[in-house]
N, C-alpha and C positions, 0 to 999 in steps of 0.2 A: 880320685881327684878331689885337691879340698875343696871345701862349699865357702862360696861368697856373697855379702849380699849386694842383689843385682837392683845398681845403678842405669839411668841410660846411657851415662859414660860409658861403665864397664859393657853393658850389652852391644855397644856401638864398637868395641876394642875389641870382644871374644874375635878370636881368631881359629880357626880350623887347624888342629894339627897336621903338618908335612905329609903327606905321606898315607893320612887318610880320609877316607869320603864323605869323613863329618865328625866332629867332636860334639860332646854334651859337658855343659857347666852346668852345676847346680847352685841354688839359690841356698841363702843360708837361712833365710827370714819364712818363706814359703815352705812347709813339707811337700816334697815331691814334684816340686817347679822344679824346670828345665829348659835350657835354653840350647838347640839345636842349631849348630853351626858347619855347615853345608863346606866340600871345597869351592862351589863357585861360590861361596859367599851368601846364600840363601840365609834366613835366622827365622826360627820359629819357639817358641815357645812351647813347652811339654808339659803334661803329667804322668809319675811314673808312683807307682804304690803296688800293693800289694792285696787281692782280694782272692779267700777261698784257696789259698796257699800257694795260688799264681800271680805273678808279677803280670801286670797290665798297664799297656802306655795309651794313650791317649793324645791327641795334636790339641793344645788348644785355639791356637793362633798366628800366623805373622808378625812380623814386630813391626810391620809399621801399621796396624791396625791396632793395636794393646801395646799400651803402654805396660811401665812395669807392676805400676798399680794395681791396676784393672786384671793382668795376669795372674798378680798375687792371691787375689782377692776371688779369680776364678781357680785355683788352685786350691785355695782353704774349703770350699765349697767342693769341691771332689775328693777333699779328702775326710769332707763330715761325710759323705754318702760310702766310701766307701767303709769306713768304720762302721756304720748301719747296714754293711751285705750287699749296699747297692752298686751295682755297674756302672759308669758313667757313659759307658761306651753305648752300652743299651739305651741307654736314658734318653741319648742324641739322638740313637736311629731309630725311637719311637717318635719324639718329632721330628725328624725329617721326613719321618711318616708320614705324620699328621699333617705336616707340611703340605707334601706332594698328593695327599688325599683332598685336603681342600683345593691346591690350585688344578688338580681336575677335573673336581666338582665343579669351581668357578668356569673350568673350558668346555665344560658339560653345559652350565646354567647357560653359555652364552653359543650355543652350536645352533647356526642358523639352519630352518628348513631347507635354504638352499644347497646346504653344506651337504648335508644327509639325503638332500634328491638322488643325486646321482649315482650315490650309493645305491638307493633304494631299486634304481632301476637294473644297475648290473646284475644284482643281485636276484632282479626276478625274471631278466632277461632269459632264461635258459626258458621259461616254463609259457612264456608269451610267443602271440608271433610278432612279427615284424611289425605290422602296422598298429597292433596295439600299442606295440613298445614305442613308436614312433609318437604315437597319438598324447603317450605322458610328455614328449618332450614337445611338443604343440601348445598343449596346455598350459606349459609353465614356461615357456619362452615369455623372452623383455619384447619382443619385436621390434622393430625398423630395421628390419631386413628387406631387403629386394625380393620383390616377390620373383616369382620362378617362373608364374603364368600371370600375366595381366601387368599394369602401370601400380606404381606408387610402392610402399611400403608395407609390411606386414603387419599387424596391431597386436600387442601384448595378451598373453593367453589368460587366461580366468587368475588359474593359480600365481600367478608373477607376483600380481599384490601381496601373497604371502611368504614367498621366498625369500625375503630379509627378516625379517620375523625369528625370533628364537624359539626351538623349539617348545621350553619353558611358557612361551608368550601366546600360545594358540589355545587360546581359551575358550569356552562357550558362546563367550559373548561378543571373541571376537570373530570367530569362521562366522555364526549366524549374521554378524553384520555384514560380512565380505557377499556369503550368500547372497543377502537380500539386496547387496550394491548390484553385484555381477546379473541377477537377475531381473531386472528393469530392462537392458541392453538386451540380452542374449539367456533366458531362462535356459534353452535346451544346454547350452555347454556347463552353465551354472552347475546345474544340477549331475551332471555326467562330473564333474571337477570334486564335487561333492563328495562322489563316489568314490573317485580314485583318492582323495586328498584318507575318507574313512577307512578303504585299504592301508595305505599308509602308513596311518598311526596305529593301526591293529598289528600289522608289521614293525614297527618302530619299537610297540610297548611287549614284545618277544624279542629284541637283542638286547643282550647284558647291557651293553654299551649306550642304549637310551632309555629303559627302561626308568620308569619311573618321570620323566624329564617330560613330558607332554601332559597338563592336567587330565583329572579324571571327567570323562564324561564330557570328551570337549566337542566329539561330534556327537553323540549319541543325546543332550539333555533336549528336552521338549523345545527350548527357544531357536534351539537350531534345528529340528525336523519341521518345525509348524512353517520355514520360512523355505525350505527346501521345494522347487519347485515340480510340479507331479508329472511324471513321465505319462505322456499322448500318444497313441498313435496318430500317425497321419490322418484323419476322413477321407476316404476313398485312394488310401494311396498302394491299391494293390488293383492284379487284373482280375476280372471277371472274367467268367469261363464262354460270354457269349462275344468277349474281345480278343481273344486268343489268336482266331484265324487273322483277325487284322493283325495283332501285332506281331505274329509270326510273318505274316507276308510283307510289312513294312520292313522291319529287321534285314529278312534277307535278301531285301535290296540296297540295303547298305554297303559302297563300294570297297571297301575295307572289309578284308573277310577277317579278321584277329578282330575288328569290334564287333562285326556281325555276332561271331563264333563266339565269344566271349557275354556277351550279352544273354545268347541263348541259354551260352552253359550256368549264367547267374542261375536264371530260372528256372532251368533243371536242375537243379542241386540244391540249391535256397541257401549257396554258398555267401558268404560276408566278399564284399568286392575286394577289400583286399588280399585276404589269403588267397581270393582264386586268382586275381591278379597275378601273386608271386607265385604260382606252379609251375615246376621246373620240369621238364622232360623224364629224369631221374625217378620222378615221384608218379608215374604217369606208368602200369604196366598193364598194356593192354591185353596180353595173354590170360591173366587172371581176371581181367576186368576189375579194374580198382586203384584208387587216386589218395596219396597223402596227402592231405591238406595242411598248410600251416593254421593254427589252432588258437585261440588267443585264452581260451579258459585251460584246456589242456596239454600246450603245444604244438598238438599231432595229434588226428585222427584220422582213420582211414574211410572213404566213403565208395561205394559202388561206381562203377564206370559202367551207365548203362548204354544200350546200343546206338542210342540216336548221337550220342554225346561221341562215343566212340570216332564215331563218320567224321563229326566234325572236326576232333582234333585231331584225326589221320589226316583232313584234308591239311590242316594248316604244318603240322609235319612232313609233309610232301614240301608245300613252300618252303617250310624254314630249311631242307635240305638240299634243297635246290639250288645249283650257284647263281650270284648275281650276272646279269651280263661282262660283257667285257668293257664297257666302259666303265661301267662301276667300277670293274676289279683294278683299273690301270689309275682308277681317283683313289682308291685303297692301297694301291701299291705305293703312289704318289707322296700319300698321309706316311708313309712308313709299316703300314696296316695290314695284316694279313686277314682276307674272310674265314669265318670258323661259324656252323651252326650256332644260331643263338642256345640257351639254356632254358631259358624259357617258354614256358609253351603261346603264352600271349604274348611275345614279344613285339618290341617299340625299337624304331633305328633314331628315335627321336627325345625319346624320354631316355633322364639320367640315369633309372635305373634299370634302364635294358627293357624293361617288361612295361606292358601296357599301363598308362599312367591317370588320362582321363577322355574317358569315352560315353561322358553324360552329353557333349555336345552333339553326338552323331543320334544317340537315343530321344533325347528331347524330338529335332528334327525327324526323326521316322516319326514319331508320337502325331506330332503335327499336320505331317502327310497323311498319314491314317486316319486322322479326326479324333485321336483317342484324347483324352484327358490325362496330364500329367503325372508318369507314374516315375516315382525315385528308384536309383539304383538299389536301394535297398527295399524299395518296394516290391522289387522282383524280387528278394530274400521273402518276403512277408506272403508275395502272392504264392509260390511256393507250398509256405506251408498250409495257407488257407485252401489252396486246391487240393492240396494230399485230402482232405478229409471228403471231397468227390470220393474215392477211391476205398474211402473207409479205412485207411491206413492206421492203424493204434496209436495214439499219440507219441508214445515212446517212440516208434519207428522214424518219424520224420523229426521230433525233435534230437536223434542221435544223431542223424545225416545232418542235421544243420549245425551241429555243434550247440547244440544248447547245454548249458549244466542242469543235470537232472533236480528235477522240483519234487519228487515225492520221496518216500523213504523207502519204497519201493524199487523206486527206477535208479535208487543211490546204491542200494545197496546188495540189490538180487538181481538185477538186470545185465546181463554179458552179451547183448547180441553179436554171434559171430557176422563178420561179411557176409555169408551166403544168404542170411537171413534178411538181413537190408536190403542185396541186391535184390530177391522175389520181390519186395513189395516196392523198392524204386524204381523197376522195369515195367511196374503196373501203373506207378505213376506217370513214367514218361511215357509208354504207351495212351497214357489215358488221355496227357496234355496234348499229344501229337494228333489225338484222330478228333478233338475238339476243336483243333488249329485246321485241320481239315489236309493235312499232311499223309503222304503214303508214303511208308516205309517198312522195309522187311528187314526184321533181324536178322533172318539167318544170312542174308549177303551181308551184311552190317561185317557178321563173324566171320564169314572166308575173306571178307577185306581185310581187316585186320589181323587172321592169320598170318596173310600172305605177306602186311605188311612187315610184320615179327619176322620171319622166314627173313626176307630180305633185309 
């Protein structure tokens, strides 16, 4: 086809040959300009040359973006490069590289914390339990929510105020500042948000994808630990061994046998309330004598199911299998509902999540009747361990039942206690709590109860 040089006229007049899906005209003025003419009438502008003894085309443009000028003139310019060995084609898809490498970067620069929370949590969802995992979305909740128990609205968690934030933007100076906000109102979650915020970003700066994007040293520099407020225990928020008998006896006159039972088994176990809360029947075999706990440092770990503990949750397995009356069952048919044993071993016909939800109202009130001074749910975790050592337990022993993560490099690295091992010396514990509570009970009917229950 002969070469013309290209007019807007002319580029306005190519027409497509009949019969085919596109014609090319060349420019007489431009080496290796081309004008691509579509049958629906599309028009773009080409480069066609010759590089390394292949012919190589190139788009350079639209016509109604590039005039014929501007085309010409981008054409003379591909064909100095190709004369010099250079690709043109390559040239483009290094910056379009370069392109799409900075506007990454830039979606990178601007990735809120809050963007990345929820990530952060699926992600370690598998290795938490439930209420841990719940406890990060506490933290970082906007609030004014409807509370669930009590009047008014819910109030914003620690970490919120940092959730719009880039991750770029969480610097030294400014988590220490949030710390020391947070910390005036509420130091105990302050500092626990702290923590989880330092998890985090120790998580964050091991995926490719954030990596590098959180300054250095942005929890770890001096101005933010000096402000971090220091984790207390409670004063006196554990039982003494000469209160035992009272709050044993208080306890089990509580008319609710799931908070009674539940309570007790806090402090025999010196289980977290709520992993032992969410224990499901499933995780519960009393043949072996032994309980899966949900685990919030490891998951899952397995603790002893000693005798006294046993009674009680056979007694509340007896309820939970037990059918409702017949009035109940005619307001369940009513609902559409069919009754099915609960799953859980503390179960709730009231709380949303099936299983026992909050039984500090029923414990205070025993506390009260007894005369005792107010001990926390988690104070029965702490009394626990402070009794195990009545008993001369090795540290390691009670801190594996409780789920602690091992503190020495010993207990990290050489330490497997099988079950059999833990049961011997938490059968000495609960023996020990029981005859200081002033409690009679005999194992070995403990174990033909619970044979017989299995059996049946």
């Amino acid at each position: 086809m002969a070469k013309e040089n290209f007019t807007a006229g002319r580029v306005a007049n190519f027409q497509c040959e009949p019969g085919k899906q596109q014609t090319i005209f060349w420019d007489a003025k431009a080496p290796g300009l081309g004008l691509r003419v579509t049958e629906g009438g599309a028009r773009s502008y080409i480069f066609e040359s010759r590089l390394n003894g292949k012919t190589i085309r190139i788009t350079v443009g639209d016509v109604r973006t590039w005039t014929v000028a501007s085309a010409q003139a981008e054409a003379t310019r591909y064909r100095a490069m190709t004369d010099q060995g250079i690709d043109p084609r390559q040239q483009r898809a290094d910056q379009a590289a370069k392109a799409e490498a900075a506007r990454v970067q830039a979606k990178r620069q601007d990735l809120k914390l809050g963007e990345v929370w929820p990530l952060y949590l699926e992600a370690r969802r598998a290795r938490w339990g439930e209420g841990h995992y719940q406890n990060h979305i506490n933290l970082a909740s906007e609030g004014g929510q409807k509370k669930k128990r009590g009047k008014g609205e819910t109030v914003a968690g620690p970490l919120a105020a940092l959730m719009k934030l880039p991750l770029s933007e969480l610097t030294a100076s400014k988590i220490a500042a949030w710390v020391e906000s947070e910390a005036k109102e509420r130091p105990t979650n302050a500092a626990q948000s702290y923590r989880i915020l330092r998890a985090f970003i120790r998580w964050a700066d091991e995926q490719p994808a954030y990596t590098g994007l959180i300054p250095p040293q942005s929890y770890s520099a001096s101005s933010v630990r000096d402000v971090v407020p220091k984790s207390r225990a409670k004063d006196g928020d554990s039982l003494q061994r000469e209160q035992l008998k009272e709050w044993f006896a208080a306890i089990q006159k509580i008319s609710n046998p799931t908070i009674s039972n539940y309570l007790q088994a806090l402090l025999l176990t010196g289980a977290r309330r709520e992993e032992l809360a969410a224990l499901r029947w499933e995780d519960v075999d009393f043949q072996w004598r032994s309980m899966k706990i949900r685990d919030k440092v490891e998951g899952t770990r397995i603790i002893p199911l000693t005798p006294y503990l046993s009674s009680l949750l056979l007694e509340l397995k007896r309820i939970n299998v037990t059918p409702p009356t017949l009035r109940r069952l005619r307001t369940l048919e009513k609902r559409g509902e069919a009754w099915s044993p609960s799953p859980w071993v503390f179960s709730s016909t009231t709380s949303e999540s099936g299983h026992i939800a909050e039984p500090r109202i029923a414990h205070t009130d025993a506390l009260a009747m007894a005369g005792l001074p107010h001990i926390s749910l988690h104070g029965l975790r702490r009394s626990f361990g402070t009794l195990s050592e009545w008993v001369e337990v090795p540290a390691g022993i009670s801190a594996q039942i409780m789920g602690h993560k091992p503190s020495a490099l010993a207990e990290k690295h050489y330490r497997r206690r099988p079950i059999d091992l833990l049961r011997k010396w938490h059968d000495q514990i609960e023996a020990w709590i029981l005859e200081q509570a002033g409690i009679h009970f005999t194992p070995a009917s403990a174990t033909g109860a619970v044979l017989n229950a299995v059996a049946n």
